[in-house]
N, C-alpha and C positions, 0 to 999 in steps of 0.2 A: 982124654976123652972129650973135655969140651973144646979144647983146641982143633979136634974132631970135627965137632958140630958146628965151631964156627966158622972154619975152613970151607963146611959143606953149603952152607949158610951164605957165602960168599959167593961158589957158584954157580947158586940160585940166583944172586942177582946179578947173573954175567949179562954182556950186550945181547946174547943169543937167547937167552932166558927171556930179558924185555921185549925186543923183536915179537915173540910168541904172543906175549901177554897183548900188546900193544894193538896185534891182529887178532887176538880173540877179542879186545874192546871192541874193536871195529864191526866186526862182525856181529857181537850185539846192538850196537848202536843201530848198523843194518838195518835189524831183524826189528828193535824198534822201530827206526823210520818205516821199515814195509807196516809193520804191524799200528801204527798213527796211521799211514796214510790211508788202509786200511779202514782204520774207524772213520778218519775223515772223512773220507766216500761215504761210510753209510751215517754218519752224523748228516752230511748232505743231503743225501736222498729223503733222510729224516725229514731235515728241514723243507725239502721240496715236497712232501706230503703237509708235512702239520704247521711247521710257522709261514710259508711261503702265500699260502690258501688266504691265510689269516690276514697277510699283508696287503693281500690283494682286495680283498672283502672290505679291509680299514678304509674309508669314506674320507676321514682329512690327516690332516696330514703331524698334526699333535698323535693321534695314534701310530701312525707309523713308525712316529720317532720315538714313542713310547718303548714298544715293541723292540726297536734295534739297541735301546739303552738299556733295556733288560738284561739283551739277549751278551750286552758287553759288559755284564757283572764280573766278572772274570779280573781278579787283584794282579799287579803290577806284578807283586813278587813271583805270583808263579808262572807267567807271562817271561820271566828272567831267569826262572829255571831253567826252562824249554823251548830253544826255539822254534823245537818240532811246534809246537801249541802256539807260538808268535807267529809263525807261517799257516797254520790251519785257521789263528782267528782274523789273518789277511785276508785269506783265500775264502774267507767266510764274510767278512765283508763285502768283499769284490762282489762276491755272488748277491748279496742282498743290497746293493747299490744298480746291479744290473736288473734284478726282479726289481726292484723301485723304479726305474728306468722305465722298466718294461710295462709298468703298471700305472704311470704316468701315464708312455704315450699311447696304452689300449686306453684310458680312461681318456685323455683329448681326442681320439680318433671316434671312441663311443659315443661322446659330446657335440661333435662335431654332426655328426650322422644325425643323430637323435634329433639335433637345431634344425637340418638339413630335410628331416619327414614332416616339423610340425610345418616348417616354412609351407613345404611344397603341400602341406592339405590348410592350412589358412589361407595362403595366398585365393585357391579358386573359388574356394567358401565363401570369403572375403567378398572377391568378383560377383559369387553369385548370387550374396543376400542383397547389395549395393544396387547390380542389374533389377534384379528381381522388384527392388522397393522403386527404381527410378520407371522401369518398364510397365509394372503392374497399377504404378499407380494412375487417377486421374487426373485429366493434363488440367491446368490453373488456367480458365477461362479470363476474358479482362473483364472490366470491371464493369457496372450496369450503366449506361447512361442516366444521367439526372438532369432535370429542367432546369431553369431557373428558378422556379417556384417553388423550389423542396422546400422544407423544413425540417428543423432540426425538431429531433423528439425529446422528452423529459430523459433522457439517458445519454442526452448527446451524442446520438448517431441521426444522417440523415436518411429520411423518408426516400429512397431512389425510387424514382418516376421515370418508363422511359419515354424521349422525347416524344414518340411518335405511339400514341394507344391505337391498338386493334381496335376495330367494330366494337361496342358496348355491349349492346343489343342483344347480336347472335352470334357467336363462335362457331365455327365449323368443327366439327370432331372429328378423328381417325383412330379408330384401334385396329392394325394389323402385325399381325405375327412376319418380324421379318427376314426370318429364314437365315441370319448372321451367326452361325455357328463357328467356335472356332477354329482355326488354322489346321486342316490335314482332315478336317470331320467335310465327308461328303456322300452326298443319296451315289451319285453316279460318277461320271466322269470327272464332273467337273462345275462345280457351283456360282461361279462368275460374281463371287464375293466382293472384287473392288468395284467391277464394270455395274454390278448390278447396284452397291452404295452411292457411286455415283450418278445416276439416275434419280433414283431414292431422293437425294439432296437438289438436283436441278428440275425434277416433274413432281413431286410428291408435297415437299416442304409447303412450299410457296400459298398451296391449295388449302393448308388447314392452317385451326388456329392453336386445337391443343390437343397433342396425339401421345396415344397409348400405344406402347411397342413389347411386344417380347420376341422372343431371341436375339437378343440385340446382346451378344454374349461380345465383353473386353477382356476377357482372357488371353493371357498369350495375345494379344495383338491391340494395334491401334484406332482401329476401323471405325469403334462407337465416338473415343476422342476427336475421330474427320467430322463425325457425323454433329457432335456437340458444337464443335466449332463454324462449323458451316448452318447450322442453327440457329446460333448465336447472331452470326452474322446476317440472317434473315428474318431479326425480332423476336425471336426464342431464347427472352433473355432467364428463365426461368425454368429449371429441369430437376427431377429427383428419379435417381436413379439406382439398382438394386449394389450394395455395399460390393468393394474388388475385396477379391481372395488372391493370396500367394498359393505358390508351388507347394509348399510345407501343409496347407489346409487340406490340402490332397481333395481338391475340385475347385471346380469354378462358381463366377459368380450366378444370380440367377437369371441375368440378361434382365433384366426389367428395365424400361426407359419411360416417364412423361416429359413430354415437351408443352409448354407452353409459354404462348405470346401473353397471357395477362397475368396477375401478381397471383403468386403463389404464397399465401399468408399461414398454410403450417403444414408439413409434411413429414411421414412417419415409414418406415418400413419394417418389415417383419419377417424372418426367413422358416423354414417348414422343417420338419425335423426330416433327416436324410429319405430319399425317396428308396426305389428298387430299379433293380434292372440297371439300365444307363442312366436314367434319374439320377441314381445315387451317385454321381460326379457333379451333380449341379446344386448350388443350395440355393435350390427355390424358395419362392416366399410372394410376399404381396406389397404394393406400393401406396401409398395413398398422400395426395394432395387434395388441399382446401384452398380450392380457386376464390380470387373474387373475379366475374366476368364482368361487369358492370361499374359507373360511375359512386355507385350507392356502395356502399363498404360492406351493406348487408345483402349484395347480391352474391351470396356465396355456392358453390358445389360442392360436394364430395366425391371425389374423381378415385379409383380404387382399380389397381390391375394386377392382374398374376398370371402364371401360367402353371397350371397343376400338371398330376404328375401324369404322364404319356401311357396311351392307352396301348395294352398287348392280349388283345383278347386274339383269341382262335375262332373262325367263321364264325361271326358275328355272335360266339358267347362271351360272357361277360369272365374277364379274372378276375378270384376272389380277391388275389394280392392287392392288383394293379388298384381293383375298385375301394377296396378299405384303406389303402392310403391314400386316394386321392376324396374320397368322402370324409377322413381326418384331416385334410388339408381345405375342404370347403366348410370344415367346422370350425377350423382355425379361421380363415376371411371372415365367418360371422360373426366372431369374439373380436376380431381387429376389428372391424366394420360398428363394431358395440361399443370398444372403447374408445373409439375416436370421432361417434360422431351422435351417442346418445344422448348427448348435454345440450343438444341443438335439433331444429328443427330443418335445417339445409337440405334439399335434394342431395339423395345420391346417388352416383353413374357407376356401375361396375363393368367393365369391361377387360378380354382378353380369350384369349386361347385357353379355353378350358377344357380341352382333351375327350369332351363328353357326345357325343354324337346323339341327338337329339330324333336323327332321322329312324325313324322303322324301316327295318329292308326285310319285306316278305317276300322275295323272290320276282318281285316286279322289276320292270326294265329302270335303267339309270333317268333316262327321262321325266320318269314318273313324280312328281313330288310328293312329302309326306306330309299330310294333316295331322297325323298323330304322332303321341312324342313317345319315346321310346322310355323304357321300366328306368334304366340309369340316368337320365335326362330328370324324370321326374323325385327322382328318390338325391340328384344335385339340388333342385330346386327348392324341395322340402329341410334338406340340410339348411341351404344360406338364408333360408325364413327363416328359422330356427326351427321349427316342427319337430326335426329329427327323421329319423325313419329304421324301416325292421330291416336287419342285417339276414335274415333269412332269407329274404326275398333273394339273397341272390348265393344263396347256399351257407352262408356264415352264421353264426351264434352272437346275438346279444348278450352283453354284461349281465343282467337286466332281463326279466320274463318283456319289458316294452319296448320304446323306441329307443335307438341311439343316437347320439350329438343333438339331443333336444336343447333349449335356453330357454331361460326366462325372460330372457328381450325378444321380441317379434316381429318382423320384418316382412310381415306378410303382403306386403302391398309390392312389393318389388315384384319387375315384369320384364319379360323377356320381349323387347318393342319389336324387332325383326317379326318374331312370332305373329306377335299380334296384328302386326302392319300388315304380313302378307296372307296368315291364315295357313300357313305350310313353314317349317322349318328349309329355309334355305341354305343349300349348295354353298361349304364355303373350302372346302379343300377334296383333293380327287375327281374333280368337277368331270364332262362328258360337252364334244361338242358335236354335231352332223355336217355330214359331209356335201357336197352337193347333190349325191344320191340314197340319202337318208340315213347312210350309216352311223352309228354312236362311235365317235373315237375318243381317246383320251382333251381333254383340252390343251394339257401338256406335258411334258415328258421328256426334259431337260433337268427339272430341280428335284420333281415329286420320285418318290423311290417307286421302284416298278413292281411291288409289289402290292403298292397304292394304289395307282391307278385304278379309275371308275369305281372307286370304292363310295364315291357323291356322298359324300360326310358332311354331317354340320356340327362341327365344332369350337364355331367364334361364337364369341356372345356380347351381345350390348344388353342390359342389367339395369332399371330404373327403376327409382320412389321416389316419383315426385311429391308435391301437395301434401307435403309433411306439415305446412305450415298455411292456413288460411291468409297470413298477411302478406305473404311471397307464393308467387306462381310462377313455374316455370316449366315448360312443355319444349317437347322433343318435334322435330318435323324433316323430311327431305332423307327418312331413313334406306340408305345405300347398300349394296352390298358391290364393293368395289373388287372390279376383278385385274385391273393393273394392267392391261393385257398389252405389250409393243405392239403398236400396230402404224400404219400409214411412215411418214416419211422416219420416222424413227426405228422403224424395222431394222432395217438393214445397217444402222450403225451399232445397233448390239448384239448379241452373239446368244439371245436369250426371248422369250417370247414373253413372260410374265416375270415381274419382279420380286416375288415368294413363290413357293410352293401352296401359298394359303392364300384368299381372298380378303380382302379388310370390307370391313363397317363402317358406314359414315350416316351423320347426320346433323342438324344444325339446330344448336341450344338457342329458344330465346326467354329470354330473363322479364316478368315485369313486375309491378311494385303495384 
């Protein structure tokens, strides 16, 4: 019987028995290799969901390698069981060698890009603050001539004298509005902005000694800088003018200019809080220079200009808006006007385009002048005394049951000299001329908007107190109302028949002791 069994025994293990065996191995082995490669796919996919994210997300590069050393905790020994598992942690390498590749070069290409937007928005920023600060600013005038006879002062700087003094005596003065607006801003067609500066500088200059100017806007353009410089060069060594604003202030400046041929011993400006309307791009404000005109150190002025803020009334009624900022703006002048010249007795001059039409239009012809001053004319005037005045009057509410913008400094002696010289507020923009057959036309109507026209407005102003001081006198004479008009052989070389759309003011300061 056992001889039996192990007979039987024997063959079981024939070559044909092996054979079997040998191909059922295989066939599991198969079924594992399908059934690894299996997992390893979705081991994969695994990893492309949940470690691959992670890999990419990892910022340097100790994590990554953190991550891959983890991920190769996997012992030698079992490594050398299987090489099904030696082949899947190849194939799994490979894989996170090429996402690290891949994650590389999206991260130098994102880097690259990223360098590549700031470059291209620095670069014209760059351009346009650079531009901006060389263009905007004010050009560096030379230097003031000095005598021989300076002296040096206790701080060691010298006294500059220039060699050649104006008149002592009388100064001539000019305040006109000079219609220099800037670049693209025009009433009509066309404003003849250089043609007409030019002029400006070869007929205008020459004639005075120290002029008050507004819209004399450097914004965006170089035009006031031609004007500075050709001033300069005509003994107007001596200028203060309203602060430049950039692009970023979001407006301009507020055009102010003084020129003057004699020393300019202290100078202040002040800008207004934002106006309305189209105002509100300009920061207005006010200028003041403390001339001396004279040999005597103690022949001084107070020379003061502004341009408030533009008037938008509807047939001839007043707007509340327009008029209660521009009434806070001549409350302002008299608080600047207080702190800069209360300490002294000195004449003061206030001049410029102060928006306020002085004239009564009752329905009479352009012709006509007016003796009387108009309710906004007067309630101006009450303001820069200091007085104040009732916000009623022209449909508003006082703070206050009283006046408003009243002071306790007073400045009542200040006088409107035009007024007083001719007894009628005079024509100083929208003017009217006759024709050879009596008819009223425009005077002109190339710069004035056409909606202006013979509107015969008086709104420049020349502004005195004198005889603030019994041991200095100083009196006004030769008061002008200049209306600039081309005419005779200069016609026809310009392209333009008056040099503003406004008229200027002239008269001649004389000083005595």
């Amino acid at each position: 019987m056992a001889s039996a069994v192990k007979q039987t025994d024997k063959e079981n293990d024939s070559p044909a028995t092996l054979d079997i065996n040998t191909e059922n191995d295989h066939l599991m082995l198969n079924n594992d290799y399908a059934t690894s490669h299996r997992q390893d796919r979705r081991q994969e996919h695994h990893y492309q969901q949940g470690f691959a994210p992670l890999l990419q997300r990892s910022t340097t590069k100790d994590d990554t390698e953190r991550l891959l050393q983890d991920h190769d905790s996997e012992s030698d020994e079992e490594l050398a069981s299987s090489p099904f598992i030696a082949t899947q942690r190849q194939r799994r390498t490979c894989s996170m060698a090429r996402n690290k590749s891949r994650y590389c070069c999206c991260f130098r290409t994102r880097k690259s890009c990223l360098l590549v937007c700031l470059v291209a928005c620095i670069v014209p920023l760059a351009s346009f603050v650079i531009f901006c600060s060389v263009y905007f600013s004010p050009v560096a005038l030379p230097h003031i001539p000095v005598s021989s006879s300076s002296s040096s002062s206790s701080n060691g700087h010298v006294d500059t004298v220039p060699t050649s003094l104006p008149p002592t005596s009388s100064p001539r003065l000019l305040t006109f509005n000079m219609f220099m607006r800037p670049p693209g801003v025009k009433n009509n067609e066309n404003d003849y902005k250089n043609e007409r500066l030019d002029y400006i500088i070869n007929h205008v200059l020459p004639l005075h000694d120290i002029i008050t100017i507004q819209e004399a806007f450097a914004y965006a353009n170089r035009r006031i800088d031609q004007l500075l410089i050709a001033a300069f060069d005509q003994g107007f060594y001596y200028h203060v003018a309203s602060p430049r604003h950039y692009p970023w202030d979001l407006g301009g400046d507020g055009g102010l200019l003084i020129l003057s041929r004699y020393p300019i011993k202290k100078a202040d400006r002040i800008e207004f809080s934002r106006g309305v309307h189209a105002d509100w791009l300009s920061f207005k404000g006010a200028l003041h220079a403390l001339i001396q005109v004279g040999d005597n150190k103690d022949q001084l002025v107070h020379v003061y200009t502004t341009h408030t803020q533009a008037s938008y009334d509807n047939g001839g009624k007043l707007n509340l808006d327009d008029t209660k900022v521009r009434l806070s703006q001549f409350a302002h002048v008299h608080q600047f006007i207080q702190d800069t010249a209360q300490d002294d007795t000195h004449p003061i001059l206030l001049m410029g385009d102060l928006n306020v039409d002085a004239a009564v239009h009752n329905g009479s012809l352009p012709d006509v002048p007016s003796h009387d001053s108009s309710l906004a004319y007067t309630m101006m005037m009450d303001v820069l005394r200091g007085k104040g005045t009732d916000l009623k009057l022209i449909g508003g509410e006082n703070e206050n049951d009283g006046l408003s913008y009243t002071s306790t400094w007073r400045l009542d002696n200040l006088t409107d000299v035009p007024y007083a010289t001719f007894g009628y507020h005079p024509v100083t923009f929208g003017d009217y001329k006759k024709t050879p057959n009596g008819t009223l036309v425009p005077a002109e109507t190339i710069l004035t908007s056409h909606n202006q026209l013979l509107t015969v407005q008086s709104i420049d102003r020349l502004l005195w107190a004198g005889n603030r001081s019994q041991n200095h006198t100083m009196t006004l004479s030769n008061i002008t109302v200049q209306r600039f008009f081309i005419d005779g052989k200069n016609a026809s070389s310009y392209p333009f028949t008056q040099i503003s759309d406004h008229y200027g003011l002239s008269a001649i300061l004389h000083a005595t002791t």
